[in-house]
C-alpha positions, 0 to 999 in steps of 0.5 A: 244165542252167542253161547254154547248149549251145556253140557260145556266142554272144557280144556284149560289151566287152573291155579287154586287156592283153599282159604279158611274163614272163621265165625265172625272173621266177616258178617256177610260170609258163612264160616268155612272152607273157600276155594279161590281159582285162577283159570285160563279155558283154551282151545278147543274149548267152545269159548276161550276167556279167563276166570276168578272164581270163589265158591264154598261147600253147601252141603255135603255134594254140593258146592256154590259158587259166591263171586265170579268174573270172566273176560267174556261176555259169552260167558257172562250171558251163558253161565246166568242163563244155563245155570244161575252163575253170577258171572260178572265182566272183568280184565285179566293180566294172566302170564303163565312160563312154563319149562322143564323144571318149573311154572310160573304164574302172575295173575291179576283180576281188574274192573274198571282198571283197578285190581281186585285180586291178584297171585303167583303160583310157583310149581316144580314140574314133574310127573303128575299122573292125570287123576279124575274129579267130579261135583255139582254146583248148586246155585239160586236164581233171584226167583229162588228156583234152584239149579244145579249142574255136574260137572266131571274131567280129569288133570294132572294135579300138582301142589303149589306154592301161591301168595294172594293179594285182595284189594281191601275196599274190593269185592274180595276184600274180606279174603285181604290178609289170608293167606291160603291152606292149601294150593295146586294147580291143575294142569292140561284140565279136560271138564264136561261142565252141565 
């Protein structure tokens, strides 16, 4: 088995924007708030890759994830089998610069070399106190069983200034020309996923 058993223990960066989507703005898609996240796992997490991720509310303790793409295929295998994700094989260019005074982070989710998604993030460094959070994913399996898994960590949360762009005629084009509500990053992220 080329992935780790859950529960996965996670260590990374995450860039993260809310969009809203009003009733009848895109047939396929429910009303709603979508979170959309830019994320970097690194050492000593059990596998290392990048992240898009978009994943809305389903009910009050409950979040689904509705599209996702990683540059591991480990993670790809591990995240449909452990937990119904539908993770899907991508390519990143991901720069992130960080000094004294602020971060930057220019990203960008290709398949087959054309860029489906892209952002910049801009923060001002600061002292952030690391604050915990928690959820639970709820996803469906083709079969119609349910899974659900935990998830629980802490980071250091600081606002963000972000600008998205979806490509159109992409698979996130129903997010093109939104623009978010609200963005944070979450710094130096420890998460125990499962």
């Amino acid at each position: 088995m080329p992935y780790p058993p859950a529960p996965w223990k996670m260590y990374g960066e995450s860039w993260n924007s809310l969009f809203r989507v009003k009733e009848g703005d895109h047939p396929d898609r429910p009303k709603g708030m979508y979170g959309v996240m830019m994320v970097r796992y690194d050492d000593p997490s059990p596998l290392t890759y990048h992240e898009l991720l978009v994943g809305r509310m389903v009910d009050k303790e409950h979040v689904t994830i509705t599209d996702i793409w990683v540059d591991s295929a480990d993670s790809v295998e591990g995240g449909r089998a452990l937990w119904a994700i539908p993770k899907e094989l991508n390519e990143y260019t991901f720069e992130a610069r960080e000094n004294a005074i602020s971060t930057k982070l220019n990203a960008t989710a290709s398949i087959g070399g054309r860029a489906i998604a892209s952002c910049s993030f801009y923060d001002v460094a600061g002292a952030a106190p690391r604050l915990p959070f928690n959820g639970r994913v709820k996803q469906t399996r083709d079969n119609g069983e349910i899974v659900t898994a935990g998830l629980k960590g802490s980071a250091k949360i600081i606002p963000c200034h972000a600008k998205w762009q979806f490509a159109p005629e992409g698979p996130l084009g129903w997010l093109h020309g939104k623009r978010p509500v609200a963005s944070a990053r979450m710094r130096r992220f420890r998460m125990d996923f499962g």
